[in-house]
VMD Tcl script that draws the C-alpha trace (Angstrom):
set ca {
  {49.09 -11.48 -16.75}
  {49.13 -8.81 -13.70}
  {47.50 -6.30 -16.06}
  {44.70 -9.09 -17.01}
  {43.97 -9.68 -12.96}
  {44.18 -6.12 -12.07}
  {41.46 -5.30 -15.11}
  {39.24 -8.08 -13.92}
  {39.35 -7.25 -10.23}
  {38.45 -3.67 -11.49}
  {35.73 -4.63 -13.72}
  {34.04 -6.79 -10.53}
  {34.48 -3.71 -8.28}
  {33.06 -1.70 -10.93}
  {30.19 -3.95 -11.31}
  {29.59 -4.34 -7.70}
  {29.13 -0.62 -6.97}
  {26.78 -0.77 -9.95}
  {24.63 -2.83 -8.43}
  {24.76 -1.85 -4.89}
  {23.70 1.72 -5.82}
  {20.94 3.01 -4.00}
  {17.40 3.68 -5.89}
  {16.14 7.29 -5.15}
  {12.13 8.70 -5.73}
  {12.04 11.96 -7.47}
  {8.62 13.82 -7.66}
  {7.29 15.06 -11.08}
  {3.93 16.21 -11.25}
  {0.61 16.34 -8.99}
  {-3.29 16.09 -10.69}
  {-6.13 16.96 -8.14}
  {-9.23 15.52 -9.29}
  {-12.88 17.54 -8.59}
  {-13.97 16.47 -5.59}
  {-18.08 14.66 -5.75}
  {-17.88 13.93 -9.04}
  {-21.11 11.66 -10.30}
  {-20.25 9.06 -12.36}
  {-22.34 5.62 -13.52}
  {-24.63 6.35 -10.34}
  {-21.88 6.35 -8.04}
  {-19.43 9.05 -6.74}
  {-15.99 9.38 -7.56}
  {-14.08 9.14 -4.29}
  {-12.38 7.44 -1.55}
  {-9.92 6.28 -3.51}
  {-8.16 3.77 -1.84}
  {-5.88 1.24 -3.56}
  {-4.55 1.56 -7.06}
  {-3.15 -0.82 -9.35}
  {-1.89 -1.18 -13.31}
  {-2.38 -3.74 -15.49}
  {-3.13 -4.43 -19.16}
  {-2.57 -0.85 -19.93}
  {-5.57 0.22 -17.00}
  {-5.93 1.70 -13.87}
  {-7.64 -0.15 -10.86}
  {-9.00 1.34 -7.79}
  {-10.83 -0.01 -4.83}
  {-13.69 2.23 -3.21}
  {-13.38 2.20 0.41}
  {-17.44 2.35 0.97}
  {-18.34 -0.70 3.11}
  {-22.19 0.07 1.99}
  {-21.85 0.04 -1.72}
  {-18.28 -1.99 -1.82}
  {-16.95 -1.75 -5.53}
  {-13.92 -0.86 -7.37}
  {-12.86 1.53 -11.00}
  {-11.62 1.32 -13.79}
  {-9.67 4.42 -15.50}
  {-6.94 5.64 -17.90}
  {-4.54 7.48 -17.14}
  {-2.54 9.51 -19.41}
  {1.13 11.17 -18.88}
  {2.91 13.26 -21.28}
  {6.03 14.88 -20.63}
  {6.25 13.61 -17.27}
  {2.67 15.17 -16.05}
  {-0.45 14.08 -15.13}
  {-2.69 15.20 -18.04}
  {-6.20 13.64 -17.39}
  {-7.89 10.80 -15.39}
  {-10.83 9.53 -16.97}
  {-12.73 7.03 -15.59}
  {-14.08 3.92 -17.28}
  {-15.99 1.73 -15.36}
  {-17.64 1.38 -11.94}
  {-17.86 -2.29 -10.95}
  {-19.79 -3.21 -7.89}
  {-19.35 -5.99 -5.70}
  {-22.35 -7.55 -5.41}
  {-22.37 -11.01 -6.62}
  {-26.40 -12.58 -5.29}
  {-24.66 -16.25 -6.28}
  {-22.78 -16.45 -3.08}
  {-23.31 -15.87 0.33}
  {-19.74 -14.36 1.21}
  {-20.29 -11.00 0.25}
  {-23.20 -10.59 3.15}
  {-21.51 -12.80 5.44}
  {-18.53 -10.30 5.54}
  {-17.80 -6.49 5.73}
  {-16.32 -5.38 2.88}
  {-14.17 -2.58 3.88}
  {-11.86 -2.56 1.03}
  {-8.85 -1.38 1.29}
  {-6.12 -2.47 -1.47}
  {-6.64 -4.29 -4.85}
  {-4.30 -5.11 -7.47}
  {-5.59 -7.48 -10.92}
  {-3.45 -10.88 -12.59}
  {-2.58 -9.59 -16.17}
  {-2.66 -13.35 -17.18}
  {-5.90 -14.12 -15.52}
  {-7.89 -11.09 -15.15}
  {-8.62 -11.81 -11.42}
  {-8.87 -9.04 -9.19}
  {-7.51 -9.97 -5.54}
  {-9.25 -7.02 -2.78}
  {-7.81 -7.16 0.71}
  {-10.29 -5.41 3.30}
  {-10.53 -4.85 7.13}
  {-13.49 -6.13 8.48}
  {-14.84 -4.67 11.31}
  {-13.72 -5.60 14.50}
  {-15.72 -3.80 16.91}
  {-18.61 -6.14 14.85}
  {-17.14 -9.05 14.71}
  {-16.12 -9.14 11.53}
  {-12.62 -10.91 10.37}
  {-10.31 -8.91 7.56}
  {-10.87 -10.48 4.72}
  {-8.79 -11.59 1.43}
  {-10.49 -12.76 -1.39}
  {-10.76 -12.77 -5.01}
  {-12.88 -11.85 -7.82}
  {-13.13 -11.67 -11.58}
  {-13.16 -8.43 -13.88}
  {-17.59 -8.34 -13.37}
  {-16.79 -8.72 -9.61}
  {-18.33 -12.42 -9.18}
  {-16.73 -13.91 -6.14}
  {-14.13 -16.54 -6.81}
  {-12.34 -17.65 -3.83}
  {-11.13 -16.35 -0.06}
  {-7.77 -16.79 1.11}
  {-7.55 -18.62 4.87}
  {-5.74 -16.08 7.37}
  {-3.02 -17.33 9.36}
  {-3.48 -18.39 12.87}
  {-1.85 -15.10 13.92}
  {-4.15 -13.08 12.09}
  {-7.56 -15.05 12.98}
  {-7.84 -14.07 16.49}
  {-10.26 -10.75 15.82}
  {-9.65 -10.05 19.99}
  {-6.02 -9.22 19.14}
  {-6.84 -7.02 16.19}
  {-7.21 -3.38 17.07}
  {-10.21 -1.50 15.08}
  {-9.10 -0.36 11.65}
  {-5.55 -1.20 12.07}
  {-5.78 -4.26 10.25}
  {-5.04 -5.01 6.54}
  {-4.39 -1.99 4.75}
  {-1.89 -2.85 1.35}
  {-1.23 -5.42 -0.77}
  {0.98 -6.08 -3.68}
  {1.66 -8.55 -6.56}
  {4.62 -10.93 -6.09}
  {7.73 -10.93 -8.24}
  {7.75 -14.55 -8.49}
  {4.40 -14.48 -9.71}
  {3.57 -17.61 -7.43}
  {1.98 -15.07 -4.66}
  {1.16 -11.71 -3.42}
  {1.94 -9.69 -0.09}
  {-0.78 -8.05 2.50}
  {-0.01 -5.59 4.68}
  {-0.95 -4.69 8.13}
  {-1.79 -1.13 9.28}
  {-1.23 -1.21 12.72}
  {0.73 -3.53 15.29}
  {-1.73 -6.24 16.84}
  {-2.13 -6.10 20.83}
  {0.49 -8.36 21.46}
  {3.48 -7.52 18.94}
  {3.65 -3.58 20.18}
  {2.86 -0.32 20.81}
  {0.98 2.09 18.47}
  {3.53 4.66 17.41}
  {4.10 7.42 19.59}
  {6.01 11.04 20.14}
  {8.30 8.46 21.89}
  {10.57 5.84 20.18}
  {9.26 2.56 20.79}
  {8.55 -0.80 19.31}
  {5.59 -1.03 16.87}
  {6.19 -3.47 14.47}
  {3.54 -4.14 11.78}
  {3.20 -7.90 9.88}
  {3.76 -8.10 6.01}
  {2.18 -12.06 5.29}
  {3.18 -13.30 1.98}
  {0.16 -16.16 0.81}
  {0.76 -18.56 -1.46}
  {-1.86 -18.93 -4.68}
  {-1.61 -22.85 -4.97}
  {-2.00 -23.49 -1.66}
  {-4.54 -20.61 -0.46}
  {-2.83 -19.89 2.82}
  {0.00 -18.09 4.43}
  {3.67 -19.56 4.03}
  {5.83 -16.95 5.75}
  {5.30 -13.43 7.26}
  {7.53 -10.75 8.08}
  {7.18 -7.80 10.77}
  {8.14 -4.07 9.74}
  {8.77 -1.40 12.38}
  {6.54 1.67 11.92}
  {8.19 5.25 12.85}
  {7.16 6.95 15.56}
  {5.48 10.48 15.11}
  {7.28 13.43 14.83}
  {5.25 16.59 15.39}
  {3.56 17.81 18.13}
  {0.21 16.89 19.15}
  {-2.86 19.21 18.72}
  {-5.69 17.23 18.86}
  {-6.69 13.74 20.22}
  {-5.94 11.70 17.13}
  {-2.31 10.97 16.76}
  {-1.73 7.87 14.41}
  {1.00 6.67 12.11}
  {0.71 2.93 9.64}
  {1.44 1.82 6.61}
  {-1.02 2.60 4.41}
  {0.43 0.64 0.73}
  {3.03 -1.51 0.11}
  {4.92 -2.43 -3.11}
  {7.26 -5.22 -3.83}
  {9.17 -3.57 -7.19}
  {12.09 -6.76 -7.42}
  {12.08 -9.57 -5.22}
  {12.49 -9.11 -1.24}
  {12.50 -5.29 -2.39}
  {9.30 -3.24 -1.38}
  {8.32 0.67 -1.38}
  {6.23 1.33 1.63}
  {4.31 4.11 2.88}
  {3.60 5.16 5.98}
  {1.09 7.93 6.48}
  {1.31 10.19 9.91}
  {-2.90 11.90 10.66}
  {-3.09 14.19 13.39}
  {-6.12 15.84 13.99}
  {-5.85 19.59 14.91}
  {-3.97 20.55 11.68}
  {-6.85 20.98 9.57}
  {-5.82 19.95 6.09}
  {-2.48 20.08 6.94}
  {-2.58 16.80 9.31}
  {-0.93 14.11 7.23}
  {2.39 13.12 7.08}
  {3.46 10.93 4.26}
  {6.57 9.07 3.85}
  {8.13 6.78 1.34}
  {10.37 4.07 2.66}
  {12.41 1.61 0.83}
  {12.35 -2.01 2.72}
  {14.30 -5.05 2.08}
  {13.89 -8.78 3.59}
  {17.61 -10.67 4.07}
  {18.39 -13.34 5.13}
  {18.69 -12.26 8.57}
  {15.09 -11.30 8.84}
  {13.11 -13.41 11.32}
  {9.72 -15.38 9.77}
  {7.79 -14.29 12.36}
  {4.50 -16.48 11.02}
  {4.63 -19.15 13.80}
  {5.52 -16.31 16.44}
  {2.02 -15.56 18.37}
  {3.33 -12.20 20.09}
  {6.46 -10.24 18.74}
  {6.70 -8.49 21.89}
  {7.33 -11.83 23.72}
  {10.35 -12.68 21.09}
  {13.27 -11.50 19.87}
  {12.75 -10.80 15.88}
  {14.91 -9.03 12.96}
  {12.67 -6.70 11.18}
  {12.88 -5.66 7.40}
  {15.76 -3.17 6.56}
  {14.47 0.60 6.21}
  {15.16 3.69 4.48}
  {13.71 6.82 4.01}
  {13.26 7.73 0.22}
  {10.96 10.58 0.37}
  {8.97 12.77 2.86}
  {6.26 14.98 1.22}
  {7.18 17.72 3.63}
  {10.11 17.85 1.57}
  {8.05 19.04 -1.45}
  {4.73 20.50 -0.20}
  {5.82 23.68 -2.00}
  {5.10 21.94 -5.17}
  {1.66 20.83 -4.12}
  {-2.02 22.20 -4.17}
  {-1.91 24.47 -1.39}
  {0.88 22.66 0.33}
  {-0.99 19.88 1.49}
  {-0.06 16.22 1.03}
  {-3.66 14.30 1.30}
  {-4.38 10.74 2.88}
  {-1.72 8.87 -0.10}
  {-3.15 4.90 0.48}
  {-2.64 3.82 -2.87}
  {1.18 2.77 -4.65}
  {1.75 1.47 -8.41}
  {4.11 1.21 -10.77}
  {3.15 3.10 -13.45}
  {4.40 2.82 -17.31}
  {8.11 3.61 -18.34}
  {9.04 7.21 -18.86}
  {10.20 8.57 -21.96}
  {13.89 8.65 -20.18}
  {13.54 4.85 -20.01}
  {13.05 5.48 -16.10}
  {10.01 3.56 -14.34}
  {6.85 5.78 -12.68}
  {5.15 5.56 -9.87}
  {1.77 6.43 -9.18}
  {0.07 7.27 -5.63}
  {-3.56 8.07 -4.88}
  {-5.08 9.67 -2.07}
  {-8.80 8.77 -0.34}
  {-10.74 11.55 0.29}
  {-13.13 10.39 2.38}
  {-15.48 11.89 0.47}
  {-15.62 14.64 2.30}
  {-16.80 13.31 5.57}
  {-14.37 14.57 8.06}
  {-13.77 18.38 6.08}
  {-11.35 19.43 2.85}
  {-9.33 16.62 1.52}
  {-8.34 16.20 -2.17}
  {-9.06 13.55 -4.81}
  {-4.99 13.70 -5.47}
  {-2.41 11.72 -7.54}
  {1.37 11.80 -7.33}
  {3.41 10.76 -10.14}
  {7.26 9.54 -9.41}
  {10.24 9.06 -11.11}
  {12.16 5.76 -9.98}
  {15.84 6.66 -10.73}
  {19.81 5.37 -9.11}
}
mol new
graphics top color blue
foreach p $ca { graphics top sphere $p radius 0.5 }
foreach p [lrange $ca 0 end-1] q [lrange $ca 1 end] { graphics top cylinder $p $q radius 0.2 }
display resetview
């Protein structure tokens, strides 16, 4: 009987440590895109938000004047990039509805239903206009369907700060929602990150698809930046989030500092977790007037860490995070995409990072 306990207490220990192991990112392969490309009267670029589904790649155009989104294939062999080739340009301009107009569609994240075929865009207004974020909905033609109503929290455009709004979204595990993503801290939750440690917490909403609206909300504390100034832009936010199991998210948080040329981004992956000791912070007005328990944090990867392996040692403006199809180890990808701006503000790359998921 001793033997039989002993066995089982060492098969639960065994299984605990099995599940408590930690998850690790492990980079494979890099594919730069050509820069300008024309394609279906538009230009390939400024590459935003990316998502899979149905065996396709979605990506959302961040072009406020000619709002629209792609769709592509992707195919990996061997655990490389071997060729992007886009599919489809669909633009957002719906003449049955008024919303379109009535908003400014700086789009920043999409991801698409499998079941339905709905694609859900979250964008960022403009607040030195006037103009609220936005989350909304739309089928595969880009016909409006529906908008999502913003928590009170998130409604007040005088405590929004000028593209620091919502930058990433993500599909829910529990299929009943989806997550959106902050860039920035609003006026009254914190400080924009700094050389110096300080509080600048970020709010991750989760809405609800029955209802339409908000049902809890959770803040995330962005780093603060870590190399020296050289210019006068010095910025740090989340830039794409990813819940991968429930609670569980991969977030990235992109460092630009002007000054370094090409070389001005800093791009980290962190793993996050919600417990039940994090605070629901959706019925708290201003964080820096409360006590609150952020998400859980840890570093999984910093680009710096691999720039050798990248064209010309530069890790672009990464604003885009999906998982991508199973490896032929059984292991899950990820796939990142960078906006390029297209061009506007000097050399940046039309580049995609493909990750191994392993622990």
């Amino acid at each position: 009987m001793k033997s039989i306990v002993l066995g089982i207490l060492g098969c639960l220990v065994f299984c605990s440590c099995k599940q408590e192991k930690a998850i690790e990112l492990n980079f494979l392969d890099e594919f730069v895109l050509a820069d300008s490309i024309a394609f279906q009267n538009s230009i390939i670029g400024g590459l935003s938000g990316i998502d899979y589904a149905n065996d396709a790649y979605y990506f959302v155009v961040d072009d406020a004047k000619n709002p629209r989104f792609l769709k592509a294939a992707i195919n990996i062999e061997q655990n490389k990039i071997k060729a992007v080739d886009f599919k489809k340009v669909v633009l957002l301009n719906d003449t049955t509805t008024s919303y379109y107009k009535e908003n400014a569609l700086d789009l920043e994240s999409i991801f698409v239903e499998a079941e339905t075929e709905e694609v859900y865009f979250v964008g960022e207004g403009s607040i030195n206009k006037g103009k609220s974020p936005t989350v909304f909905k739309t089928g595969l033609n880009g016909n409006f369907i529906e908008a999502y109503e913003l928590p009170k929290n998130l409604s007040d455009i005088k405590n929004i700060k000028h593209n620091a709004v919502f930058e990433g979204s993500s599909k829910s595990i529990d299929g009943k929602g989806f997550w959106v993503a902050m860039e920035g801290p609003l006026k009254t939750d914190g400080e924009d990150p700094s050389f110096t440690k300080a509080s600048s917490p970020i709010r991750i909403t989760y809405f609800d698809k029955t209802s339409k609206k908000a049902t809890k909300q959770f803040a995330y504390q962005l780093e603060h930046i870590t190399k020296p100034s050289k210019g006068n832009i010095n910025l740090n936010g989340l830039t794409s989030i990813l819940e991968y199991k429930e609670n569980n998210f991969f977030i990235i948080e992109r460092t630009y500092q002007s000054g370094y040329g090409s070389y001005g981004n800093i791009v980290r992956i962190f793993e996050a977790v919600i417990d039940k000791e994090t605070t629901n912070v959706l019925n708290i007005d201003a964080l820096k007037e409360s006590g609150f328990i952020p998400l859980k944090k840890r570093l999984l990867l910093n680009f710096e860490e691999v720039k050798s392996q990248l064209t010309e040692g530069i890790i672009d403006n990464i604003e885009g995070i999906t998982l991508g199809p199973k490896l032929a180890n059984g292991n899950h990808s990820l796939l990142l995409v960078a906006d390029d701006n297209f061009q506007v503000y000097g050399k940046q790359l039309n580049q995609f990072i493909l990750l191994e998921i392993t622990d």
